[in-house]
Structures are given as structure tokens and as C-alpha cells.
C-alpha positions in Angstrom: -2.2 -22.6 -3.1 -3.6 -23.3 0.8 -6.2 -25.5 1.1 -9.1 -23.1 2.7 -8.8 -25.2 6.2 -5.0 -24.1 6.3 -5.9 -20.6 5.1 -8.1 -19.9 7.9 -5.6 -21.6 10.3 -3.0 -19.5 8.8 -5.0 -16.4 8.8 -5.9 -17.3 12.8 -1.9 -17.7 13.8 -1.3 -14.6 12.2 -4.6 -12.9 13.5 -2.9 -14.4 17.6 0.6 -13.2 16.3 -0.5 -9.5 15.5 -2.5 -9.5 19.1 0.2 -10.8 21.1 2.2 -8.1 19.7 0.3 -5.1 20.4 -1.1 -7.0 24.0 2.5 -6.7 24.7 3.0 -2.6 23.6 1.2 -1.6 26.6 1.5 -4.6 29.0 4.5 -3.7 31.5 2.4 -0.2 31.6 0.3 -0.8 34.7 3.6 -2.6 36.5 5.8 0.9 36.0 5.4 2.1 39.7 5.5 -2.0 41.5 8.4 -2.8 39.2 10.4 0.4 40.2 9.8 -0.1 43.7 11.0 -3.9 43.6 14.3 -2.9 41.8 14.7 -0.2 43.7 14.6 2.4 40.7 13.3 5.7 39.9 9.9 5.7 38.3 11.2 8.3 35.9 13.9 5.8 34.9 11.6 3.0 34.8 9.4 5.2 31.7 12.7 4.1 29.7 11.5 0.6 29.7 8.8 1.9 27.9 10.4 4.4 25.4 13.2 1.5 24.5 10.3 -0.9 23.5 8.5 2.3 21.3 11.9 2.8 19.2 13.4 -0.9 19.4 10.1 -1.9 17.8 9.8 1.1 15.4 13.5 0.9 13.7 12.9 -3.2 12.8 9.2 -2.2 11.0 11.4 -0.9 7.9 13.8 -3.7 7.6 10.6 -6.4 7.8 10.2 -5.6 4.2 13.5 -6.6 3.6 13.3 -9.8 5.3 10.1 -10.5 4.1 11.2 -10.7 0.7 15.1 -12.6 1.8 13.8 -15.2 4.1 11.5 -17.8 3.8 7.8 -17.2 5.6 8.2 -19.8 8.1 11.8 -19.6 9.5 11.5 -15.6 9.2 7.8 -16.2 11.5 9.2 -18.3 14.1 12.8 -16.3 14.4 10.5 -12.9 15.4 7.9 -15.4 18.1 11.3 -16.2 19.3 12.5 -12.7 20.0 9.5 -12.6 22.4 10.4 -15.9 24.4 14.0 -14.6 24.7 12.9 -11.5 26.0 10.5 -13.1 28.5 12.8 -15.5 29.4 15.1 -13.0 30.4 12.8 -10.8 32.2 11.2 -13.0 33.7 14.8 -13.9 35.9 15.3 -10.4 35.7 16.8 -8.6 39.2 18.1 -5.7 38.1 16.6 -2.8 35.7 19.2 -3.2 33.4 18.0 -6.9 32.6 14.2 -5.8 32.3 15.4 -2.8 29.6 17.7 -5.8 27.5 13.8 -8.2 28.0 12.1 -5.4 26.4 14.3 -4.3 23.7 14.8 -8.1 22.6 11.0 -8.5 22.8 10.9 -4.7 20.8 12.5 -6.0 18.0 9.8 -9.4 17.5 7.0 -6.5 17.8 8.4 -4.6 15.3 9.0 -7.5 12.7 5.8 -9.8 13.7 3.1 -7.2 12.9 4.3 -6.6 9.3 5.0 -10.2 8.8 1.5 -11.3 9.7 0.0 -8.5 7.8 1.7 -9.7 5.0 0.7 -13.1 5.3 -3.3 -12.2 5.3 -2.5 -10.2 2.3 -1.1 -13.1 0.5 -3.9 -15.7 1.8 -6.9 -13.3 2.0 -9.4 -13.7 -1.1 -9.9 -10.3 -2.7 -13.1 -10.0 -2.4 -13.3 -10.8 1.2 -9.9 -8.4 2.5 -11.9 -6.0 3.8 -13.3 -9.3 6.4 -9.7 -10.5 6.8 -8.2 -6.9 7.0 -10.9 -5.9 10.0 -10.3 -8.7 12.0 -6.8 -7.9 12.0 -7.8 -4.2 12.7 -10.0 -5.5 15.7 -6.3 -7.2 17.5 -4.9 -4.4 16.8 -7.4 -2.3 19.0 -7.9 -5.3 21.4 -4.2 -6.0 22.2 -3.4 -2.9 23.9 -6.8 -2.4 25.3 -7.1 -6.0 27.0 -2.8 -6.5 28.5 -4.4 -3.6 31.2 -7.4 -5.7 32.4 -4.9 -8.5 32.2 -1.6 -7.1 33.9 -4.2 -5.7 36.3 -5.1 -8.9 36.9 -1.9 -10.8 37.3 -0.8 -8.1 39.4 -3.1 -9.1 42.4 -1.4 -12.7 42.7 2.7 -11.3 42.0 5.2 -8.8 41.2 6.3 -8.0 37.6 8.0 -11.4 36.6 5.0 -13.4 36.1 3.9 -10.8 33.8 7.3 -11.9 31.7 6.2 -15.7 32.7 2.7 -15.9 31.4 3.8 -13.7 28.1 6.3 -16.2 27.7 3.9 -19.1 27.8 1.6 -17.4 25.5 4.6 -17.0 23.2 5.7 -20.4 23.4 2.2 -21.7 22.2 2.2 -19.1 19.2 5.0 -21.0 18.6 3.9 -24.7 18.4 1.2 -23.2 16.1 3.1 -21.2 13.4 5.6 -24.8 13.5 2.2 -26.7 12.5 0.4 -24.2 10.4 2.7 -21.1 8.8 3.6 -22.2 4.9 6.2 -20.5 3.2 4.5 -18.1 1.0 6.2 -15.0 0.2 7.9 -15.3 -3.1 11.4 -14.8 -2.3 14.0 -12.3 -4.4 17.5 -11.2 -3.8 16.8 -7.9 -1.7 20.2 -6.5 -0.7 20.5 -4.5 2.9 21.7 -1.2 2.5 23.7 -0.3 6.1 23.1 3.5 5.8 19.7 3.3 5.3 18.7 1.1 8.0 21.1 4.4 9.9 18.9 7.1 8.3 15.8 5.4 8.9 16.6 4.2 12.5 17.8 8.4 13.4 14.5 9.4 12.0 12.2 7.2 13.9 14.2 7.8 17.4 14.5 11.6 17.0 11.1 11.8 15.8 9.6 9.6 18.5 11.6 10.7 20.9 10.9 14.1 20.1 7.2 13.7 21.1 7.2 11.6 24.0 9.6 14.8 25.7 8.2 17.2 24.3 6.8 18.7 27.2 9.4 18.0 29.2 12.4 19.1 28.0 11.4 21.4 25.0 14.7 22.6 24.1 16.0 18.8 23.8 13.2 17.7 22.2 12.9 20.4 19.3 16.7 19.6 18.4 16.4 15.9 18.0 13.4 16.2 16.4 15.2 18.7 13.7 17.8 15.7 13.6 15.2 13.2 12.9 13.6 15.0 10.1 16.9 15.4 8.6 17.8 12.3 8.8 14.4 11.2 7.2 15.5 13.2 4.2 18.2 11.7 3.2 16.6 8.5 4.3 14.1 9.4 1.4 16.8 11.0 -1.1 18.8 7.7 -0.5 16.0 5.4 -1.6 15.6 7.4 -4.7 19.2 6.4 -6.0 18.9 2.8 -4.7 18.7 0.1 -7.1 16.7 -2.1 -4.2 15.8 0.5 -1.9 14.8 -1.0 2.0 11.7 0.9 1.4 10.1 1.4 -1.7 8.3 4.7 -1.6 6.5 4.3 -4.3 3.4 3.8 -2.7 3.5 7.2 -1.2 2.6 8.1 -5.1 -0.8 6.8 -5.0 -2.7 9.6 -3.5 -5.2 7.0 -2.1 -2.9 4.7 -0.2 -1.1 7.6 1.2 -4.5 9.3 2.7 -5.5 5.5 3.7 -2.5 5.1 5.6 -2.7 9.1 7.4 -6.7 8.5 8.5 -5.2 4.9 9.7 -2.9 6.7 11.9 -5.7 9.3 13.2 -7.8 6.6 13.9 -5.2 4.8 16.4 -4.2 8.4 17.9 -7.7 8.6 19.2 -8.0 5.3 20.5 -4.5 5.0 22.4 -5.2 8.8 24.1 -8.2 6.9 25.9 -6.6 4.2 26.1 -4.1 5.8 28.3 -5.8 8.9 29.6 -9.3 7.5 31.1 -7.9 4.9 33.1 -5.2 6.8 34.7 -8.2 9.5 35.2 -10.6 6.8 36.9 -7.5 5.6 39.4 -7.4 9.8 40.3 -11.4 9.7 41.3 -10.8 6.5 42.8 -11.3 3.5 41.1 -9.3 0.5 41.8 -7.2 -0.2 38.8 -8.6 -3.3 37.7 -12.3 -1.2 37.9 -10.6 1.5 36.3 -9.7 -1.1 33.1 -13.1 -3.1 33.4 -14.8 -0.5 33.0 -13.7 0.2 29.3 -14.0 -3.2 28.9 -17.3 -3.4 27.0 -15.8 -0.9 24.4 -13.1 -3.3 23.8 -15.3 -6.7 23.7 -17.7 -4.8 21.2 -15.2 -4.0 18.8 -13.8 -7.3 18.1 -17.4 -8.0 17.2 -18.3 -4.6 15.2 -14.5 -4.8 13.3 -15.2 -8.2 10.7 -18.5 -6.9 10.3 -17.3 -3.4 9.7 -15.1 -5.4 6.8 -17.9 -7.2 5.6 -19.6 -3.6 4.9 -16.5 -3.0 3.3 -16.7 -5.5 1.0 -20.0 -5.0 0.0 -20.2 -1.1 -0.3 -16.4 0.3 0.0 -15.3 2.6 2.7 -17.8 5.9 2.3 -20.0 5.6 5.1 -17.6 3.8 7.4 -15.1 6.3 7.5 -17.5 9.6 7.7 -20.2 8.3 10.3 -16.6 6.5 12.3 -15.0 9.7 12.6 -18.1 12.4 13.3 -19.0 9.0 15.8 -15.4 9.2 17.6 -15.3 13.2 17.8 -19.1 13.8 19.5 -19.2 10.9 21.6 -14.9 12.1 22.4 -16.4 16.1 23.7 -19.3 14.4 25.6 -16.9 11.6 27.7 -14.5 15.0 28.2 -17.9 17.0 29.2 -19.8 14.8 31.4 -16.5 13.0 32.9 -16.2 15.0 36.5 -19.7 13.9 37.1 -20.4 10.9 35.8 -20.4 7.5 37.2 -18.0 4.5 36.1 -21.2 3.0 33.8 -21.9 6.3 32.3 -18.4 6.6 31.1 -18.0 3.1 30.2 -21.1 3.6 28.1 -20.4 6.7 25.9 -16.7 5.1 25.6 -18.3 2.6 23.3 -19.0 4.5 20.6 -15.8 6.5 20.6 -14.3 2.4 20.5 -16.8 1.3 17.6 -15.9 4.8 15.5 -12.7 3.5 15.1 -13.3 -0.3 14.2 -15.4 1.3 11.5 -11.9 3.1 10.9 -9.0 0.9 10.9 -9.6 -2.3 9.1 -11.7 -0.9 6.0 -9.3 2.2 5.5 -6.2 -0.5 5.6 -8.0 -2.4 3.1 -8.7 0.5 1.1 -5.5 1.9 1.1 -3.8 -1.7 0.1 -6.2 -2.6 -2.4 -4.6 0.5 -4.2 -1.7 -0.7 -4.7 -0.4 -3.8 -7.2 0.2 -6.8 -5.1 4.2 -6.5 -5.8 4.3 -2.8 -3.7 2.3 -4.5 -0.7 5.2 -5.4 1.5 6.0 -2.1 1.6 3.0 -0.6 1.9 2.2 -2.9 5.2 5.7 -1.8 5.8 4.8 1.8 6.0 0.9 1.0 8.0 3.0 -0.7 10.3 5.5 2.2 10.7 2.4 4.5 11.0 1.2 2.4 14.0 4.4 3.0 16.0 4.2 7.1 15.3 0.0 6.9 16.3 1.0 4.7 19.4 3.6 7.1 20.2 1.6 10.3 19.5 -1.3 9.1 21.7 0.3 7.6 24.6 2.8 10.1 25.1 1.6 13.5 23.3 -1.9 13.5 24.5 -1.6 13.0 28.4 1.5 15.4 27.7 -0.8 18.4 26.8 -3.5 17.2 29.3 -0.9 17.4 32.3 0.1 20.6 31.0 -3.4 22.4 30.9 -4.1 21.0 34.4 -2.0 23.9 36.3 -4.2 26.2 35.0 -7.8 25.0 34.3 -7.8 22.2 36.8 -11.7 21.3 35.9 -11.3 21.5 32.4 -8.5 20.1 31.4 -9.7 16.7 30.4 -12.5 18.1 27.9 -9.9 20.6 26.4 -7.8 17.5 25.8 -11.0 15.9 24.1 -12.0 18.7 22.3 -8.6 18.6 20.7 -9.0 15.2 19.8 -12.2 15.8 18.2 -10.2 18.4 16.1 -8.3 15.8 14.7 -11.1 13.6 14.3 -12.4 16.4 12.2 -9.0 16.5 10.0 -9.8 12.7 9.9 -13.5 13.1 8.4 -12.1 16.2 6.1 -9.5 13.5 4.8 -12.0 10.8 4.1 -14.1 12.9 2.2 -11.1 13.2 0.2 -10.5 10.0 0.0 -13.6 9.2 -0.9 -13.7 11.5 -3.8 -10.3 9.7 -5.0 -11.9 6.1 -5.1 -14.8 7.1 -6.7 -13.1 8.8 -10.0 -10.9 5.9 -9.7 -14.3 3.3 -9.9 -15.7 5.3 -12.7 -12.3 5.0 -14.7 -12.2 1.5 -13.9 -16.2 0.7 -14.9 -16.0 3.4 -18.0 -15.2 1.6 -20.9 -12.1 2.2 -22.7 -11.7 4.0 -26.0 -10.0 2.2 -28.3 -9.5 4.2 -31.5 -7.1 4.4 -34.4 -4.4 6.6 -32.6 -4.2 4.2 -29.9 -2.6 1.3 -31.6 -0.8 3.3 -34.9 2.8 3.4 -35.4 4.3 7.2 -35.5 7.5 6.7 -37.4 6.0 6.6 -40.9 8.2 6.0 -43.7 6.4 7.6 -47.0 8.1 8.9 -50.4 6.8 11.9 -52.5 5.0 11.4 -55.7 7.6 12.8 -57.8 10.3 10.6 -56.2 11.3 7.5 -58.9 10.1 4.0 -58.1 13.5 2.9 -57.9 13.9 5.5 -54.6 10.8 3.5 -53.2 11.8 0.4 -53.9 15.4 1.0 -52.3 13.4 1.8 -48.7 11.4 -0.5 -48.9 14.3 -3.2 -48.8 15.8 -1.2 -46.2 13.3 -0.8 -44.3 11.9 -4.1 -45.0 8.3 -2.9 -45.3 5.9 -3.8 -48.1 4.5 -0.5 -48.8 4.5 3.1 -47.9 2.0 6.2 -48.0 2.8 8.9 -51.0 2.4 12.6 -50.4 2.3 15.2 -51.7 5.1 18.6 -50.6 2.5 19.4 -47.5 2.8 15.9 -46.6 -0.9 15.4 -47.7 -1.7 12.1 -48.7 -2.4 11.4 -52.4 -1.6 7.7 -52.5 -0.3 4.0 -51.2 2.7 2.5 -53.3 2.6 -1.4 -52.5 4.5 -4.7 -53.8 1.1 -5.3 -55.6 1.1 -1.9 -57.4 4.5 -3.1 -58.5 3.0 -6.6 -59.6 0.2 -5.3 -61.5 3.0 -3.3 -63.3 5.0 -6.2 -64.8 2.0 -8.3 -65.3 0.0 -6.0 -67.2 -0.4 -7.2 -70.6 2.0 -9.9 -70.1 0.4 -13.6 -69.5 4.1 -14.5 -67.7 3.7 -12.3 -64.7 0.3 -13.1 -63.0 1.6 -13.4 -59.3 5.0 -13.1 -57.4 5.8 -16.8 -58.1 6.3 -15.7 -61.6 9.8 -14.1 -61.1 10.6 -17.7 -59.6 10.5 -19.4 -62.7 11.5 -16.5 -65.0 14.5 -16.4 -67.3 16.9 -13.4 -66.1 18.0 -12.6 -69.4 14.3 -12.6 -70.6 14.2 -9.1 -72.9 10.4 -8.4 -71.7 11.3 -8.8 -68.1 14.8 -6.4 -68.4 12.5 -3.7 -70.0 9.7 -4.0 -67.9 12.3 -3.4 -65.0 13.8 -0.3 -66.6 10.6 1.5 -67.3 9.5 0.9 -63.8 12.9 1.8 -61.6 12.7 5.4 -63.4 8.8 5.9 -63.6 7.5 8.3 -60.7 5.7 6.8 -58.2 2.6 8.7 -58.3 2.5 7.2 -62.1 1.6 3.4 -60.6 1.0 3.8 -56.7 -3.0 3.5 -56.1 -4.6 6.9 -56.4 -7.5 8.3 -53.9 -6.3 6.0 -51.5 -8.4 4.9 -48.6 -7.3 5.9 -44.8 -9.0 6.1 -41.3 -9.2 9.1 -38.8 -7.2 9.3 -35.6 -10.5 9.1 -33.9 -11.9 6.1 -35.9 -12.9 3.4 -33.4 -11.0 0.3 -32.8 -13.7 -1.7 -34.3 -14.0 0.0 -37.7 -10.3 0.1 -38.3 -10.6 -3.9 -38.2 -13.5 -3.9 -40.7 -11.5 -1.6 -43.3 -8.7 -4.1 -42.9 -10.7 -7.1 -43.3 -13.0 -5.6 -46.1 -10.5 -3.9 -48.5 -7.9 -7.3 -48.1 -5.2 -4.1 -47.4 -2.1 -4.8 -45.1 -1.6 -1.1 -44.0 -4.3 1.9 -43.5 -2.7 5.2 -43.0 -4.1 7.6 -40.5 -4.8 11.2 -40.6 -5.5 13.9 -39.1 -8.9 16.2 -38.8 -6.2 18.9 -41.0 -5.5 15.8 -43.5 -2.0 15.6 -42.7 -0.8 11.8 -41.7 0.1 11.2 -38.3 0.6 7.7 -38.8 -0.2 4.0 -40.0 -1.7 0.9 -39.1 -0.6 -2.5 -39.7 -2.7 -5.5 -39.4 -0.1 -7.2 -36.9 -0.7 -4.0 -34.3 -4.4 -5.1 -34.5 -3.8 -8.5 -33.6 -0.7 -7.5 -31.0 -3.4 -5.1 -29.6 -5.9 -7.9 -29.1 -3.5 -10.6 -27.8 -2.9 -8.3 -25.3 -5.7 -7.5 -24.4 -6.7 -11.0 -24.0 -4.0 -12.4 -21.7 -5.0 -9.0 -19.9 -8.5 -10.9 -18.9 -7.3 -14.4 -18.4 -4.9 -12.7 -15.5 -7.6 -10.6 -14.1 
């Protein structure tokens, strides 16, 4: 267990790691066009820089759960920060585009590991009842990150050429570093996961053809629609491999729980929005001419106030769940979306900085409380994989809204020149819509879930009875009763009647009372201890009884509970008739079942270690 001044420092390296990562999604963005000049390489060439980082950094989410659970926290942390210095090391010397794709594909694969790895860690440090705090800070880098490497690149770009971008990443990375060497524990508990090759192969097809499929699809149509055929294919037996796996790379299990699986789609809805402004509005400002550093400072504000509106968003969380969040964050992110798209040819750089803050806030209100509520739905065992599949949603929203989005707003521009951005925007309010039809949902889910939760449970005869009853029929001989009950070792049984009614209990006492009565030898069990075998009395007595019928000296009108009787009542009947067994019947009289004394107490132990581990 972390001390609380090491789990905040551990929650803060994580909280840097997850920043760095997505700073560095979108950094090399703003250098495209200076980079390809300076190599001498075609700006359509040079968007493959970006497209190897979106895949490199998609195909090593699935495998993070893997390594998550093989390799200790620690090593498995630093290996991924690593990743990144390589990379920046080697595109920071980089002459050639060849060397800058190699930088990004070695820093691709840290991106893709380091998100889910610090997720996890919050998870595992983060008290429950503040996750929804921890989880929106985490949100708020996710948002920042991308968002703030534009003002910065822009930035850096005024004093040199590409490489120092690669330099001062580097640096950053370096310092990360030093940090997760001082304060990252090892605290994942460690298992024997074993890699399976081809699903790593079906998993890594899927994500290419599927992103790949979207970033062209307005390009090359043709090309597009066949790989993304491919990719869905492959996904399938991706998903149909798991299924037979022993220890699949992904447990899909998750996907089961309705909640999560909702959580994890309005997550990805939420991040679509914001990386379609993200991209769109400042390439949009450049074309009315504003300097790109203006173009990125003036979204700024949006960006600043959401690392201050996410914790509290997951405070609110916390306190009152996700309801309100969600519904005012989407209807927030669609209005204030149409209006920006509306007023944009006419505005000034303010006025557009201004409404863009709302659209920014809607979705800190978004992504940190729905993570949190689509986690907390899960047992703590299935959350690797669950950040596992958040953190493969993130790549597919990133994708979807840098690429899709200014995809379909180039394309309406031939043809309605003046309204091409709002079109775009009303289309994103669509999905915002789907978004706040989806949380209703959600909603819905968590709240039967709460009530089943809060409503107590109804413990009642049925619940704790055992089904395979062994009874004997009254006209059967004692000796036939006796013979299963050695077999079956039990010290009684039900009688019934040919319709299975019940008409009476046979027990070792009935027996008892038998050879004691009217002899002042056989008073109690003990007695056959010290009883001669050849004793006359005692042969006879044993005679009569082994060929008597058992309805002759079982107990008559015997005494039984209802399959509803409560939980409660069961245990006074026990306690108040001194019985071992009570059998249980029906509302048509006909026994279902019996109840020992030692399900009552296996019921309670239960029960009771249940509370200690809650």
C-alpha cells in the first residue's frame, strides 16, 4: 500500500506520462509543410508521418494489457518513456524522411503502451470514492495534450526547423524519466499471461485497415472500402479467436456489461468532437488569415478552462454520478458546435475563441466522468482490459476526427463554398445528439443497477435449500431407510406418500426412541456402546424394527417451511424445534427440497466474509 505522498506523486507522473503522450499525437502536425520542404519531400508523402504514428500507436494499445499483467510496473513504465527518447533522439539527427517516419513509429509504439499503462496505474492507486477526481484529471491531459503541442510547435517553430521539436520532446521525455525512476512502484499484480502471435496479427490488420480505411476515405474510395472490408474481417476472427483462448490478449468480457460498453462509445463521441475542432478551426483561421500561432491562441482559453472544469467535473461525479454531466455536456457541445459553424464567416478571432469554450467544457463534463463510470462497472480484475479497450477507442476517435471530419468538410466546399463549415458542424451536432440519446441510456442502466444494489436482498427458504432430496415412502421397511441412510451418510430423510406429498421425517432419534421405549438400557446412543451383542432384548428389538414400515415410527404431521419463508424464520424453526433438517414445499404441497442447519451457517459465513471484503 503507497503512502498518500507517493500516491499523489505517482498519480502526478502518470497524469505528465498520459500528457506527453497525447502532446505528442498532434505535435509534428503544424511542422508537415516546413519539414517537407527541408527534406525535400512531398507534402502528400509527409501525411505518412502522421498515419504511421496513428497505427504504430494503435496496434501496441492491445498488447499493453498483456504486458501489464507480464512485466513489472516500473521496468514496463520506463521501457515505453524510453521508446519516446529513442524516437527523439533519432529524429532529432534526422536528414532524411525515411529517419523522421523510423522517429515516429519508435515514438508510436511508447504512445500506444504509455496511455494504458498510466491509466492503469490511477486505477490501482485511485481511492474509490474519489475515481471520478483522479479519472477527470486524467480526462483533462487527454484534452490538453493535443490541444496545447499546436500553441507549442507553433511556438518553437519561430526560433527553428523541425528538429528542435524532436529536441525539446526529448528533454521533456528524459525528465519523465528521472521521475517515474524516483516515484513509479511496482503495483500491478503480476500473472503468467501468454502472447498469442496470431492475435496480435488479427488485431494489428483490424486497426490498420480500419483506420486506414477512414483517413482515405475520401480520397481513394475504392481502396479504402476494400481494406476496410479486410479490417472488419480480420476483427472477427480477432474476436472469434479470443473466444477459444485460454488467456486471450484481450478479454472481451467487458464488452458484456452493457454499461461499460455505452461508457466506452459516448467516450469515443466525446473525443470525435473535440479532435474535429481541434483540427478544423485552426486550419480555418490560417485561411481568413490569422498567423498560426494566433490561429492556436486563440482556442487557447478553451483548453486552459478545461484542465480547470475536468477534476471538478470528477468531483460532481463523485458526489452525484454521471446524469447531469453527460446530458447538459453533450446538448452543451452540439448548440454551442451549430453556432461556431453559423456565426464563423463573420465573426472575429474573440467571438470564436469565446463560443469554442463551451463546445471544450461539454466535453470535460464528458470524458473523465463517463471513463469512470464505465470502469467502475467492471470488477477490478477486468480493468486492464477495459482501459485496454478506452485506450483503443481513443486511437479510432483521434482518427475519426482528425481525418474523417476535415475529409467531409473539403469535400462539401466544391459545392457550397459558404457553407461548408456549418454543414460540417451540424453533422457533428448529429452525433452529439446520438451521444446525449446514448447517455440517456446509460443513465437508465446505472440507475436499475443502484436500485438493485440499495434494494435489499431476499433471502428465503429456496435460496439456500438443497434440491437432491433423498426421501423413502411410508410403506417402504425401516431396514430400506436405514440402508440409505448409511449410504448416503445422512441422519434422516422426509417420508411421502405415492404423490410425493409429505406425511413424515424418519430420523436416528425416531429410531432411538424405538429401542429405548420401555427398556431402562437404551436411553441415548451411548447405550449401544456398552451393550452386550448377544443381549436377546437388543436382537429382537432389532428385528422388529428392520421389517416395521417406516410410517409405523417416523414422526407423523411433520413440521416444514415454504419455499418463500424468509431467511430469518427458517433459522427460528431450526433453533426452536432443536431439528437438524426442515423440508421445504411447495404452495401445491409437493417437496422441492430440504434444509440443513450447516446451509444456514455456510449461508451466513458467506455472507459475512462478503462484508469484511467490501
Amino acid at each position: 500500500m503507497l503512502s498518500k505522498k507517493l500516491q499523489i506523486m505517482t498519480f502526478i507522473v502518470a497524469a505528465i506520462a498520459v500528457f506527453l503522450a497525447t502532446f505528442n499525437e498532434t505535435f509534428l502536425n503544424v511542422a508537415l509543410s516546413p519539414m517537407g520542404v527541408a527534406l525535400n519531400t512531398d507534402a502528400s508523402i509527409m501525411t505518412w508521418v502522421v498515419t504511421a504514428y496513428m497505427l504504430g500507436a494503435a496496434i501496441m494499445v492491445p498488447i499493453s494489457a498483456f504486458l501489464y499483467k507480464k512485466i513489472p510496473t516500473k521496468i514496463l513504465f520506463l521501457i515505453t518513456v524510453g521508446f519516446f527518447i529513442v524516437g527523439s533522439l533519432i529524429g532529432a539527427l534526422a536528414q532524411n524522411f525515411f529517419m523522421v517516419l523510423i522517429a515516429r513509429i519508435i515514438q508510436a509504439l511508447g504512445s500506444g503502451m504509455l496511455i494504458p499503462v498510466s491509466m492503469n496505474i490511477v486505477l490501482e492507486i485511485a481511492p474509490r470514492e474519489k475515481l471520478g477526481l483522479y479519472m477527470g484529471a486524467m480526462g483533462a491531459m487527454t484534452t490538453l495534450g493535443p490541444s496545447l503541442s499546436l500553441i507549442v510547435a507553433g511556438l518553437i517553430l519561430r526560433i527553428g526547423d523541425f528538429h528542435i521539436l524532436f529536441w525539446v520532446f526529448g528533454v521533456l521525455c528524459l525528465l519523465l524519466f528521472i521521475l517515474a525512476t524516483i516515484f513509479i512502484s511496482n503495483i500491478s499484480k503480476l500473472t503468467k499471461p501468454k502472447l498469442d502471435i496470431l492475435s496480435v496479427i488479427y488485431i494489428s490488420l483490424a486497426l490498420i485497415g480500419i483506420l486506414f480505411s477512414i483517413s482515405f476515405v475520401f480520397q481513394i474510395w475504392w481502396i479504402a472500402l476494400i481494406v476496410f472490408v479486410v479490417g472488419i474481417l480480420a476483427l472477427v476472427l480477432f474476436v472469434l479467436r479470443q473466444k477459444k483462448l485460454e488467456m486471450p490478449l484481450i478479454n472481451l468480457k467487458p464488452i458484456k456489461n452493457k454499461p461499460f460498453t455505452i461508457s466506452v462509445l459516448l467516450n469515443m463521441i466525446g473525443l470525435i468532437v473535440v479532435f474535429a475542432f481541434n483540427v478544423i478551426l485552426p486550419i480555418l483561421l490560417i485561411e481568413r488569415g490569422a498567423d498560426p500561432l494566433i490561429a492556436s491562441l486563440t482556442l487557447f482559453p478553451a483548453i486552459f478552462l478545461t484542465c480547470i472544469m475536468a477534476p471538478i467535473a470528477g468531483k460532481i461525479y463523485d458526489k452525484f454520478g454521471a446524469k447531469w454531466l453527460l446530458i447538459i455536456g453533450f446538448l452543451i457541445m452540439a448548440i454551442f458546435g451549430v453556432i461556431i459553424g453559423y456565426v464563423f464567416n463573420t465573426a472575429n478571432f474573440v467571438t470564436i475563441g469565446a463560443l469554442y469554450v463551451p463546445v471544450i467544457l461539454g466535453s470535460a463534463l464528458i470524458i473523465g466522468p463517463v471513463q469512470s463510470c464505465g470502469l467502475s462497472s467492471l470488477k477490478s480484475e477486468e480493468n486492464p482490459h477495459g482501459v485496454t479497450i478506452f485506450s483503443t477507442g481513443f486511437q479510432i476517435a483521434g482518427c475519426i476526427g482528425t481525418a474523417l471530419f476535415p475529409a467531409i468538410f473539403y469535400a462539401i466546399i466544391p459545392n457550397l463554398p459558404n457553407s461548408a463549415f456549418l454543414i460540417t458542424t451540424i453533422i457533428i451536432a448529429c452525433i452529439c445528439l446520438i451521444g446525449f440519446i446514448l447517455s440517456l441510456v446509460l443513465i437508465h442502466l446505472k440507475t436499475k443497477e443502484k436500485i438493485a444494489k440499495e434494494k435489499p436482498t431476499q433471502v428465503n427458504a429456496i435460496s439456500i435449500m438443497k434440491k437432491n432430496v433423498f426421501t423413502i415412502q411410508k410403506d417402504a421397511r425401516v431396514i430400506d431407510a436405514l440402508m440409505v441412510m448409511k449410504m448416503k451418510k445422512i441422519s434422516g430423510m422426509p417420508v411421502v406418500d405415492e404423490q410425493q406429498n409429505l406425511v413424515g421425517y424418519l430420523s436416528d432419534g425416531d429410531i432411538m426412541r424405538y429401542l429405548a421405549k420401555n427398556n431402562v438400557v437404551f436411553k441415548s446412543a451411548y447405550a449401544f456402546v456398552v451393550t452386550d451383542e448377544n443381549d436377546n432384548l437388543f436382537q429382537t428389538k432389532l428385528s422388529e424394527l428392520a421389517n416395521m414400515k417406516v410410517c409405523d415410527i417416523a414422526s407423523p404431521d411433520p413440521f416444514f417451511v415454504r419455499d418463500n419463508t424468509d431467511f430469518d424464520e427458517v433459522c427460528r424453526i431450526l433453533a426452536t424445534t432443536h431439528k437438524k433438517k426442515v423440508p421445504v414445499l411447495n404452495n401445491d404441497n409437493k417437496m422441492i427440497g430440504i434444509i440443513d442447519r450447516s446451509e444456514v451457517t455456510d449461508y451466513v459465513i458467506e455472507k459475512c466474509v462478503e462484508k469484511l471484503n467490501n
